[in-house]
The first five atom37 places (N, CA, C, CB, O) and aatype in JSON, in Angstrom:
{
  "aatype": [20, 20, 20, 20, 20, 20, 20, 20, 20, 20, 20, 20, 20, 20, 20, 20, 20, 20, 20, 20, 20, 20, 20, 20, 20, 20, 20, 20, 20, 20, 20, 20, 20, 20, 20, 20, 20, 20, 20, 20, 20, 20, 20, 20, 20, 20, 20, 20, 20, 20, 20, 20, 20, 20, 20, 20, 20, 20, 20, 20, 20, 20, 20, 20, 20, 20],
  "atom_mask": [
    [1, 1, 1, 1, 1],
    [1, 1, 1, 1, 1],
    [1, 1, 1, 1, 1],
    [1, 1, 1, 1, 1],
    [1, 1, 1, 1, 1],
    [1, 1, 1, 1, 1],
    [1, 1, 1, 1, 1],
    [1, 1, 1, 1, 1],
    [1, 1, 1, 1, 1],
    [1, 1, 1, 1, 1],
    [1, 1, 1, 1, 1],
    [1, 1, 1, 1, 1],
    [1, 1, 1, 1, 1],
    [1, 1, 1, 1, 1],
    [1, 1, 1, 1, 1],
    [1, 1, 1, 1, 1],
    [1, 1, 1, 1, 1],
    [1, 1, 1, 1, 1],
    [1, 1, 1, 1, 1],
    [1, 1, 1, 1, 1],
    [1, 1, 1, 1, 1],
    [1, 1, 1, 1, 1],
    [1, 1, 1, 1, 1],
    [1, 1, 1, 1, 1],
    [1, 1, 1, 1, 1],
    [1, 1, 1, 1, 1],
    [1, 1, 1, 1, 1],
    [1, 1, 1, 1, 1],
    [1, 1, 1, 1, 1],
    [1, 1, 1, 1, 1],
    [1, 1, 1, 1, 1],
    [1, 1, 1, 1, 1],
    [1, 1, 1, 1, 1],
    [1, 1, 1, 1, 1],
    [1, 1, 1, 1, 1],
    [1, 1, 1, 1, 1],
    [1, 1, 1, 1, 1],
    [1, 1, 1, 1, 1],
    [1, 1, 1, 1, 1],
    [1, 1, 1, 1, 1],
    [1, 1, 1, 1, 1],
    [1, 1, 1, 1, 1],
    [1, 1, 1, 1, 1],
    [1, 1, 1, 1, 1],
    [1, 1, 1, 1, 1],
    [1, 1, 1, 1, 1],
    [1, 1, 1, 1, 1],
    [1, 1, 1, 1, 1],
    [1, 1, 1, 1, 1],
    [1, 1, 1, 1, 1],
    [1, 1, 1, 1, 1],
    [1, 1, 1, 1, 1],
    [1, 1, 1, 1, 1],
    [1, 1, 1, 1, 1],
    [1, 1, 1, 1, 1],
    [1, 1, 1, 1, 1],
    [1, 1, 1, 1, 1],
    [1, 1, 1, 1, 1],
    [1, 1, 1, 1, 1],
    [1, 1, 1, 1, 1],
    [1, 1, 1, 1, 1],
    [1, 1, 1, 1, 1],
    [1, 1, 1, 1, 1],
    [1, 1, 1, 1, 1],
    [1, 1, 1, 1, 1],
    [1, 1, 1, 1, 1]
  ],
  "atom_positions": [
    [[62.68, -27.87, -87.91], [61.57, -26.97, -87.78], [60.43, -27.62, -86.98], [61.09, -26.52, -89.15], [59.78, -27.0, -86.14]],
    [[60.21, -28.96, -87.31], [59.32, -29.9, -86.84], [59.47, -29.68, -85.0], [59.8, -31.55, -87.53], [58.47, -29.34, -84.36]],
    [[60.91, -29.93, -84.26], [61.01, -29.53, -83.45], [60.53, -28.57, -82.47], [61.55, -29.55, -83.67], [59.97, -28.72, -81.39]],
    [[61.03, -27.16, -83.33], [60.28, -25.61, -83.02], [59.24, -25.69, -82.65], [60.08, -24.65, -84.01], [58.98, -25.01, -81.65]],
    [[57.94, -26.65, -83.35], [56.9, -26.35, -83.73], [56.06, -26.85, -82.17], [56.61, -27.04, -85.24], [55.38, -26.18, -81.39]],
    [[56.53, -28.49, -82.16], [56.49, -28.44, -81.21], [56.37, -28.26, -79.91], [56.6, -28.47, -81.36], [55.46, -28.41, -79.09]],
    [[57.62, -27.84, -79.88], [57.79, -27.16, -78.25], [57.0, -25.79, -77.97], [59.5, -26.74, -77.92], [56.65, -25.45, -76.84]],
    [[56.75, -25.01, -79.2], [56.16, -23.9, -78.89], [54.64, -24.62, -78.37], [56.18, -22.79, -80.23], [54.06, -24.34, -77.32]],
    [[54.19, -25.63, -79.4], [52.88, -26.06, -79.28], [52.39, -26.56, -78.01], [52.69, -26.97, -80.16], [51.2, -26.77, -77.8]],
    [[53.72, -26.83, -76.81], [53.63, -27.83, -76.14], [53.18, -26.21, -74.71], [55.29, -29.17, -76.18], [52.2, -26.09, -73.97]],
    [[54.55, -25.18, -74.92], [54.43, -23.98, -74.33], [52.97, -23.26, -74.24], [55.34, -23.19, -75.02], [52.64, -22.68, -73.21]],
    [[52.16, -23.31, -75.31], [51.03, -22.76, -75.37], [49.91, -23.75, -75.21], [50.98, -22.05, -76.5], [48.78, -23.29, -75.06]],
    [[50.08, -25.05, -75.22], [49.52, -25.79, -74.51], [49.38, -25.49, -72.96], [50.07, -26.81, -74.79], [48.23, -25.43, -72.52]],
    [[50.1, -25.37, -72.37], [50.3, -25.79, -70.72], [50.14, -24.59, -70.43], [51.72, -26.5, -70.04], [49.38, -24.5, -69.46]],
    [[50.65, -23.16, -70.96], [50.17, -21.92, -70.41], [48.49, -21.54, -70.69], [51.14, -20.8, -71.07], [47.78, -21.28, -69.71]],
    [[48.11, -21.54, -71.62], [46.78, -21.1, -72.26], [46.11, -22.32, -71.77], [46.71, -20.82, -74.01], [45.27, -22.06, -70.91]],
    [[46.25, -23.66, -72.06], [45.39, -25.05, -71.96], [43.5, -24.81, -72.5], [45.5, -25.59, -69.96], [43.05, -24.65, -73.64]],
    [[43.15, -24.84, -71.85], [41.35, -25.11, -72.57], [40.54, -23.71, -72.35], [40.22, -26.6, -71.51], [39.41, -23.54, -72.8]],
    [[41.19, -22.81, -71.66], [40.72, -21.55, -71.49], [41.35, -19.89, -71.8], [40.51, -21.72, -70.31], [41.46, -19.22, -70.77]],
    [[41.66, -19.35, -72.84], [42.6, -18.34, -72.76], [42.09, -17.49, -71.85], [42.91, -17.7, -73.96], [43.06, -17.0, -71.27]],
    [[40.86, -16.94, -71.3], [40.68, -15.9, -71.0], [41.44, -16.43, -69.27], [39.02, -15.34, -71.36], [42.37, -15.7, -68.92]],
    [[41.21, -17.19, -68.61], [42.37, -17.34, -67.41], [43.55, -17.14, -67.54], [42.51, -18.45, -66.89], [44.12, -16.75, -66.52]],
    [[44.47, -17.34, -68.91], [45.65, -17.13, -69.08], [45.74, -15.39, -68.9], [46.08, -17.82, -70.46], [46.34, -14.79, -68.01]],
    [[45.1, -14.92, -69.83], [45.13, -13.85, -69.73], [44.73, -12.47, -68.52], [44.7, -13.95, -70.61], [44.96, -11.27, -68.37]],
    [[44.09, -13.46, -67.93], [43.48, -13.15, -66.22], [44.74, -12.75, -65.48], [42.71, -14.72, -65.28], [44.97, -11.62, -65.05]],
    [[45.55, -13.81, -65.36], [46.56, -14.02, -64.85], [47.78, -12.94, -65.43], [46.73, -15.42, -65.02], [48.34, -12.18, -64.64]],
    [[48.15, -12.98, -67.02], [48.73, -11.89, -67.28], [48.13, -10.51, -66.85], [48.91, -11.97, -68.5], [48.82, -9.72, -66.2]],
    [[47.08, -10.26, -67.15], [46.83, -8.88, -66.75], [47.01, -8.77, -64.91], [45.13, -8.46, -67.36], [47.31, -7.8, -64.22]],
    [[46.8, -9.73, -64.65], [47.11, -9.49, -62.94], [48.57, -9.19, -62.51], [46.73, -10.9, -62.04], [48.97, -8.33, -61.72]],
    [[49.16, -9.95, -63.1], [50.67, -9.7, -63.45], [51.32, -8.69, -63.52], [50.98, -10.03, -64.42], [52.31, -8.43, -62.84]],
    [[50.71, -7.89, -64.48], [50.7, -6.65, -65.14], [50.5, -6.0, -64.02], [49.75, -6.39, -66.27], [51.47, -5.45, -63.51]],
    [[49.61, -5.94, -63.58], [49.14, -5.02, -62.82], [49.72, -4.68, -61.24], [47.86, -5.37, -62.85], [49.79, -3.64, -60.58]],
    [[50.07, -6.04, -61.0], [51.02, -6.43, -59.77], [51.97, -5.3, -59.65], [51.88, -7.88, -59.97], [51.97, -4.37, -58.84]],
    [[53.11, -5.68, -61.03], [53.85, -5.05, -61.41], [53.99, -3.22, -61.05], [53.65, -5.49, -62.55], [54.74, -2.53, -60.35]],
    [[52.62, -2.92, -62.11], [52.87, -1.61, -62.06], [52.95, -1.19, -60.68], [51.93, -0.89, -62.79], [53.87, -0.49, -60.28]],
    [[51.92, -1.62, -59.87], [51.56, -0.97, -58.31], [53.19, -1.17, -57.49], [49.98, -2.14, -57.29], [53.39, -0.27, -56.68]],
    [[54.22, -2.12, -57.6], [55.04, -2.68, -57.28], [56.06, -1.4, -57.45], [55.13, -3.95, -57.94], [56.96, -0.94, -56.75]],
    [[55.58, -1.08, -58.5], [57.04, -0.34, -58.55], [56.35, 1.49, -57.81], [57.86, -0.29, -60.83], [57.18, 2.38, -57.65]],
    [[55.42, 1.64, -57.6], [55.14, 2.56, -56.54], [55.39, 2.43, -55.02], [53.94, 2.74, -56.64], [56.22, 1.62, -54.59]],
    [[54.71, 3.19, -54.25], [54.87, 2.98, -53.2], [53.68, 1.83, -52.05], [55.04, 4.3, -52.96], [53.84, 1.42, -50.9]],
    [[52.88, 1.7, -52.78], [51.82, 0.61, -52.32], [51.82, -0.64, -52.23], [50.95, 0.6, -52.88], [52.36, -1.1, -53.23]],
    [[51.47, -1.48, -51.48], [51.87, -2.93, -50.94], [51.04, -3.42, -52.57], [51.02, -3.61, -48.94], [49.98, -3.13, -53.13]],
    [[52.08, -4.17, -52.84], [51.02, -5.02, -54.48], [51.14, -6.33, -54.18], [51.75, -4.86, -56.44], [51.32, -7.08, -55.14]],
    [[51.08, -6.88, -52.9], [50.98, -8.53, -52.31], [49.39, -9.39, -52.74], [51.08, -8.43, -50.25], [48.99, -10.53, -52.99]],
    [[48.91, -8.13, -52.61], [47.31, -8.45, -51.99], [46.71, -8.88, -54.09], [46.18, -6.21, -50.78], [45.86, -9.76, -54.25]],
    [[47.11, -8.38, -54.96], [46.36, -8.59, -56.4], [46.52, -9.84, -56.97], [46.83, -7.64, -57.48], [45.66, -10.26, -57.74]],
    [[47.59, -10.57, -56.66], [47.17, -11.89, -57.93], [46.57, -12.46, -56.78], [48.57, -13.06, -58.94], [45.62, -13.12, -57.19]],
    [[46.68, -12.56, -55.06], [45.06, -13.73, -54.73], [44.02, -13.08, -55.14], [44.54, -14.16, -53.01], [43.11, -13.63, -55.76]],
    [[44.05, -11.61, -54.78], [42.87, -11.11, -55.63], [41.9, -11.66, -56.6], [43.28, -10.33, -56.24], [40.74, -12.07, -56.51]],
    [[42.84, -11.52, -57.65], [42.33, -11.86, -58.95], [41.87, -13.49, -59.16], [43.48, -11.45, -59.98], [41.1, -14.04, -59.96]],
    [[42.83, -14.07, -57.93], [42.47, -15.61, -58.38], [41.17, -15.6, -57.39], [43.87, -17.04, -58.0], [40.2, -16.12, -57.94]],
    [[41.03, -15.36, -56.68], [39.84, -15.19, -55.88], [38.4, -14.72, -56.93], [40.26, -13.94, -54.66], [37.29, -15.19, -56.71]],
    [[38.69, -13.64, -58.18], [38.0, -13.69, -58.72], [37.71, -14.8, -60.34], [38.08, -12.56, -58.59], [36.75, -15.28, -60.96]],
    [[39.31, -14.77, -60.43], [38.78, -15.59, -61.59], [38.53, -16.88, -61.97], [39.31, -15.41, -62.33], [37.91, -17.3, -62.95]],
    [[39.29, -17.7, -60.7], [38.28, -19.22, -60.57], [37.14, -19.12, -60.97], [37.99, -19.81, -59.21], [36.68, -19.38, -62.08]],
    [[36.39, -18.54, -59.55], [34.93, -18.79, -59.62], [34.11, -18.58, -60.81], [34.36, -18.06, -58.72], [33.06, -19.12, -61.15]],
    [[35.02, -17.4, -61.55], [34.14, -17.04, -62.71], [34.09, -18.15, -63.91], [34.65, -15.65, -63.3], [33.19, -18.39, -64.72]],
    [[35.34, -18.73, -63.72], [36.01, -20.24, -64.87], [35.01, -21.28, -64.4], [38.05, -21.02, -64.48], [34.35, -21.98, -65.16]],
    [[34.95, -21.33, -63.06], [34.29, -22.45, -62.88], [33.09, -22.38, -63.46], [34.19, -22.78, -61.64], [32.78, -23.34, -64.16]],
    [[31.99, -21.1, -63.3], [30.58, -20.81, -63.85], [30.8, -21.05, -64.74], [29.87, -19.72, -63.83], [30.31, -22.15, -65.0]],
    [[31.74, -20.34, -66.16], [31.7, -20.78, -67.65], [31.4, -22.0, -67.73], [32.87, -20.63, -68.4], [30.32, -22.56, -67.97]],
    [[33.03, -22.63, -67.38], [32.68, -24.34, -67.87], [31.05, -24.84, -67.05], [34.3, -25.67, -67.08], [30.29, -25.24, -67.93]],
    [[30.55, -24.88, -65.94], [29.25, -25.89, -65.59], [28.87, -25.33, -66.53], [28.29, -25.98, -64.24], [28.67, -26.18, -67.39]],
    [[28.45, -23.64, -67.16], [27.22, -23.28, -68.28], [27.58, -23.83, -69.24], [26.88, -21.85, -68.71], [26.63, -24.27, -69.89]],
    [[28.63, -24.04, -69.71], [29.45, -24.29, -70.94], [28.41, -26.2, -71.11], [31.83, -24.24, -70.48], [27.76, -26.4, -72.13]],
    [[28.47, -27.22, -70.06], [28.51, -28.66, -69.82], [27.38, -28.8, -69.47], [29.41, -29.22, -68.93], [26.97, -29.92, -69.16]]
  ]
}
């Protein structure tokens, strides 16, 4: 079990790490990729999108945060 525990710990380490709301940035961009993807509209252009927005915004937290 000790094992399990672990590796999950290690998984949600390296995905989530010191910030969830980027993890979740990223899923919802994902998401969203997705849906447009399966229409007829180019969905290339949303996760730089989003990383375009959600760095900068990570970066402001942490300096306010420090």
């Amino acid at each position: 079990m000790k094992y399990f525990k672990n590796f999950f710990a290690f998984w949600y380490d390296f995905i989530v790490g010191d910030d969830w709301t980027v993890a979740v940035g990223v899923a919802v961009a994902l998401a969203v990729t997705y849906a447009v993807a399966r229409t007829s509209v180019s969905a290339w252009w949303i996760v730089p999108s989003a990383v375009v927005v959600i760095f900068p915004w990570s970066l402001w937290r942490s300096i306010r945060k420090g």
